[in-house]
C-alpha positions as CSV (number, residue, x, y, z in Angstrom):
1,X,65.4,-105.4,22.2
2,X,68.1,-107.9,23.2
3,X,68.3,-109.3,19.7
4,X,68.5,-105.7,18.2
5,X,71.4,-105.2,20.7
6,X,73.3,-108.3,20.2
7,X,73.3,-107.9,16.5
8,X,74.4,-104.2,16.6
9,X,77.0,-106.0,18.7
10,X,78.0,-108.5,16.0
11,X,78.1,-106.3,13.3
12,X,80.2,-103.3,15.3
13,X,83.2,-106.7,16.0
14,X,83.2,-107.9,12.1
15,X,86.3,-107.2,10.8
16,X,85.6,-106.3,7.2
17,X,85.1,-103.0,5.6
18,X,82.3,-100.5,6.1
19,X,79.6,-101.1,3.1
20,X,76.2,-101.0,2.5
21,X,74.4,-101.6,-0.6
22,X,74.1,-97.7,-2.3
23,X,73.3,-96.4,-5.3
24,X,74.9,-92.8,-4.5
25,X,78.6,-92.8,-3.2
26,X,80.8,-90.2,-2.3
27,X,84.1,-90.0,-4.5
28,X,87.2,-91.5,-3.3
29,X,89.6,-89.1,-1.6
30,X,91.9,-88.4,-4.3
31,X,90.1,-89.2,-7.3
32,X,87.8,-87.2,-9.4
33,X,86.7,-89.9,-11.8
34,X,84.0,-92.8,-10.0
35,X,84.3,-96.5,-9.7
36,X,82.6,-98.8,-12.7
37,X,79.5,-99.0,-12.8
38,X,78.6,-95.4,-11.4
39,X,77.9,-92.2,-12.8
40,X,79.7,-88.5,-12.1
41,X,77.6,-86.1,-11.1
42,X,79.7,-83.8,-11.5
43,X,80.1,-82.9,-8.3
44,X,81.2,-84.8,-5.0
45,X,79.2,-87.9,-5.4
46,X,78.5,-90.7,-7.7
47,X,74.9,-92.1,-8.8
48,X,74.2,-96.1,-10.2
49,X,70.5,-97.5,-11.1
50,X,71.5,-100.9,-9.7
51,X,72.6,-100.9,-5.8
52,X,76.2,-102.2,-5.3
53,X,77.5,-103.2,-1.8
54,X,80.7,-101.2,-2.1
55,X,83.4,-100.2,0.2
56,X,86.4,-97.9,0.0
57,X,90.1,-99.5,-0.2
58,X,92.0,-96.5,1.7
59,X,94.8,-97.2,-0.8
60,X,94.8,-100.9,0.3
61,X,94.3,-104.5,-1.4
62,X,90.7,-105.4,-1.7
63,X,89.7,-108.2,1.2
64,X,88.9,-111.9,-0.5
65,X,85.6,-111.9,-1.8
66,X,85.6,-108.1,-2.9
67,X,86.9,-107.0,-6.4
68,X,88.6,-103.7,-6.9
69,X,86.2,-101.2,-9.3
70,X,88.5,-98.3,-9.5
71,X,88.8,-95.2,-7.9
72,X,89.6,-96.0,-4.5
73,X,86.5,-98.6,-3.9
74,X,86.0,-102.3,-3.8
75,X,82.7,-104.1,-4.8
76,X,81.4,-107.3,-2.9
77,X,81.3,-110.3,-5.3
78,X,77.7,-111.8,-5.6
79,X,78.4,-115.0,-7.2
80,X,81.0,-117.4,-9.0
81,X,81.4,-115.1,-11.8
82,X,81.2,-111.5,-9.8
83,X,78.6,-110.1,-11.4
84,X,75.1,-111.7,-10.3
């Protein structure tokens, strides 16, 4: 229980942008169209086969190590190319 707390902890403190890996995102405030590499629904949300971990940019610069994928979200970088 004390490790569960102390890494809830941890991760609340980090400084970087809310993001889990997902396959279904909501759009962007703002935009109708969805990032690369998802799909429109055609509706509120967008849909990818492959799970991205993705954050929104609230209108600001992506943080080093994250790459900007349109329509107001960021993408972590995986390795020294971005794309694996």
């Amino acid at each position: 229980m004390r490790q569960l707390i102390a890494a809830l902890v941890l991760m609340s403190s980090v400084g970087a942008p809310a993001a889990l890996a997902q396959r279904e995102i909501p759009k962007a405030e703002g935009h109708d169209q969805c990032p690369l590499g998802y799909v429109n629904t055609l509706g509120s949300t967008c849909v990818s086969p492959i799970y991205y971990e993705v954050a929104p940019t609230y209108g600001k610069a992506c943080l080093s190590g994250w790459m900007n994928i349109g329509a107001g979200y960021c993408r972590k970088k995986k390795g020294p190319l971005g794309i694996f």
